[in-house]
C-alpha positions in Angstrom: 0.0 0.0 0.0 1.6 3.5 -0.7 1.5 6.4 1.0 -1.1 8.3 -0.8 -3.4 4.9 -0.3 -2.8 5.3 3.3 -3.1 8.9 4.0 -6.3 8.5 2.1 -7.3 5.8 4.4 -6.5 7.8 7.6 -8.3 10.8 6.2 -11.7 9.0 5.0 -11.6 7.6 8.8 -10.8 11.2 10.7 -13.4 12.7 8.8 -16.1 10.0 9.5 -15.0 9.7 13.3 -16.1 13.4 13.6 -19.4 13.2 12.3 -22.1 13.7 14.9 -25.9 14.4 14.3 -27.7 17.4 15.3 -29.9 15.4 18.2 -26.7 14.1 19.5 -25.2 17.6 19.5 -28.3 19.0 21.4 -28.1 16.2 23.8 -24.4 16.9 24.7 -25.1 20.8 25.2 -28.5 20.2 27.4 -26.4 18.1 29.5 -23.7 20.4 30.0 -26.0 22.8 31.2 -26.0 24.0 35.0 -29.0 22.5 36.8 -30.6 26.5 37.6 -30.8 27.2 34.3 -33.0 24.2 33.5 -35.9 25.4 35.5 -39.0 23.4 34.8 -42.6 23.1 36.3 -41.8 19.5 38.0 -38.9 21.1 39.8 -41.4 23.8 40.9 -44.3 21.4 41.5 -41.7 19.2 43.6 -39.7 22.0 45.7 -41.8 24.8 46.5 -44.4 24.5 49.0 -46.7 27.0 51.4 -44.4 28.2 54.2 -40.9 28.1 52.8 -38.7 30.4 53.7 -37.2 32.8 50.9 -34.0 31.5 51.5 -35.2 28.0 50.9 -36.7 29.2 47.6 -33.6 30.7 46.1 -32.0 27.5 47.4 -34.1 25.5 44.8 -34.9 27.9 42.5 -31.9 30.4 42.6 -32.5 34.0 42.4 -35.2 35.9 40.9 -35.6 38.1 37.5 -38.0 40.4 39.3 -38.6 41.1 43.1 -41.9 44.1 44.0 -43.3 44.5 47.4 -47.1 45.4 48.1 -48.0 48.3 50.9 -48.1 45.6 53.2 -44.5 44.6 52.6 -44.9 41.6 51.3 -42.7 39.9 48.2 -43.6 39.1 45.2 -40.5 37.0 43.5 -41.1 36.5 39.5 -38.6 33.7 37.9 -39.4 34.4 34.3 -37.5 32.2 32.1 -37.2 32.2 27.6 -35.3 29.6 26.2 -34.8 29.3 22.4 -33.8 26.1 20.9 -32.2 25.7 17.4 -31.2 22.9 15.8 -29.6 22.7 12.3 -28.7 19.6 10.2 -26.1 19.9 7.4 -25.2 16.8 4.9 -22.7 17.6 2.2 -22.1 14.4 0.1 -20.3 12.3 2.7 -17.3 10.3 1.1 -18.2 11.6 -2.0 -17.0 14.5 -1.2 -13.5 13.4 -0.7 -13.3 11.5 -4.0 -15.3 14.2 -6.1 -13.6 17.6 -4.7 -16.9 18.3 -3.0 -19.0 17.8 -6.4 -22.0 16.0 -5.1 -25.5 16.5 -3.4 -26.8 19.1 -0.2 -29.5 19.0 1.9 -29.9 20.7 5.3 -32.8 21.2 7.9 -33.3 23.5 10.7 -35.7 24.0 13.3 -36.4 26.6 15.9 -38.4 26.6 19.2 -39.5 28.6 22.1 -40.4 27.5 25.6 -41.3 29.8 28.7 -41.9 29.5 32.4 -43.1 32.3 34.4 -43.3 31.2 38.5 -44.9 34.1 40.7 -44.0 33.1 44.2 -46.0 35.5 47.1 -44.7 35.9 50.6 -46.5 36.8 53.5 -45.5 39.2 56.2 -43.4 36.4 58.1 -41.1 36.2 54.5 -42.6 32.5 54.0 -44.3 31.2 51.0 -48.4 32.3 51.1 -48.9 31.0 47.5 -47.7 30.5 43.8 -48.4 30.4 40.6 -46.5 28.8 37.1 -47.6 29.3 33.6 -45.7 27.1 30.8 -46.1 27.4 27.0 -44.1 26.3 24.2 -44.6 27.0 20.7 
């Protein structure tokens, strides 16, 4: 085998090792992510309960986009999250490409979309937990 066979060789199998798919690629980035920013409404539904204290709140929850008072003094704490997903998929010709100078067929995809969580957590005077409220959508 000459040289030129095996650089060939060593290329064609580089170039396939680092192929990855775009679900893959969105699975390896979700999972790098920290833990507060993947708020969701089972972590809400599973933490937060009447009587909590605020500091046991922004232990779960971590700390809020928006804090008001009333004239009574009492918190309001907003967590209002946005989170855009995009995911793009990119095919070139594959080995083709290496024999044919990149002569061959494309196709691509890509795909957007939007999720948001607004969590309204009240406080009573005491600075514990009277009530909340989550709204989800996606679209």
């Amino acid at each position: 085998m000459t040289l030129f066979h095996r650089l060939t060789v060593v290329a064609m199998v580089l170039s396939l090792a680092a192929c990855t798919s775009a679900s893959e690629h969105a699975r390896n980035v979700a999972a790098g992510q920290d833990a507060r920013d993947r708020l969701t409404v089972g972590t809400v539904q599973r933490e937060i309960r009447q009587g909590m204290s605020g500091a046991e709140v922004a232990a779960a929850l971590g700390s809020p986009n928006i804090v008001t008072s009333d004239e009574r003094r009492r918190e309001t704490w907003v967590y209002d999250r946005i989170a855009t997903e995009q995911i793009y998929s990119n095919s070139s010709g594959g080995v083709n490409a290496l024999f044919l100078a990149g002569v061959g067929g494309r196709s691509g995809a890509a795909q957007t979309s939007q999720r948001t969580l607004t969590i309204i957590i009240r406080f009573d005077e005491n600075g514990r937990v009277r009530d909340f409220t989550y709204r989800s959508s996606s679209f």
